[in-house]
N, C-alpha and C positions, 0 to 999 in steps of 0.2 A: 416871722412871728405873726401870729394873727390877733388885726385889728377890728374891734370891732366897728359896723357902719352907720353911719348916721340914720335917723327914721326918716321913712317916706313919708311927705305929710300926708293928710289925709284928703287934698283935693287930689292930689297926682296919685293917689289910690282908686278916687272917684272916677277920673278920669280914663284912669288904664280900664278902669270894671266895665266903664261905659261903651269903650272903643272895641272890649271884645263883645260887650252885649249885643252891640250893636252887625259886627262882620253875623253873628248868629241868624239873629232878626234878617238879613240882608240876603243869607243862604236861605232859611226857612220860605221868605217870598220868593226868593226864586226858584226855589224845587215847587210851590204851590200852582205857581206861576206855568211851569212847565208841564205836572198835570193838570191842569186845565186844557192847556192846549191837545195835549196828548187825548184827553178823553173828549174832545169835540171834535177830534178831526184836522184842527188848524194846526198841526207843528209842523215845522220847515226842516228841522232838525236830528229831528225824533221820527224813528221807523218803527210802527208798534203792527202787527201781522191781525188781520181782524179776520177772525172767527164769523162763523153763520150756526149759532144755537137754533136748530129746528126743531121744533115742538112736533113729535110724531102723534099720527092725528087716526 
């Protein structure tokens, strides 16, 4: 038979909201992180194929 369950209180609500805001914020600097390096040139990682746009004259 089903029981119902106790409430979450609202710090361990706070806290679960925080721990996923936070893995987010954590991905977002790291993909940020990784185009920079991609569009400077410096990634060790990352293989990006660079084009020559030449302006016909």
């Amino acid at each position: 038979m089903a029981v119902p369950k106790k409430r979450t209180s609202m710090s361990k609500k706070r806290i679960r909201r925080n721990i996923w805001k936070k893995k987010g914020y954590l991905a977002a600097v790291k993909a940020f992180s990784l185009a920079k390096s991609v569009s400077t040139g410096h990634s060790k990682s990352f293989f990006v194929r660079q084009t020559n746009n030449k302006v016909l004259e």
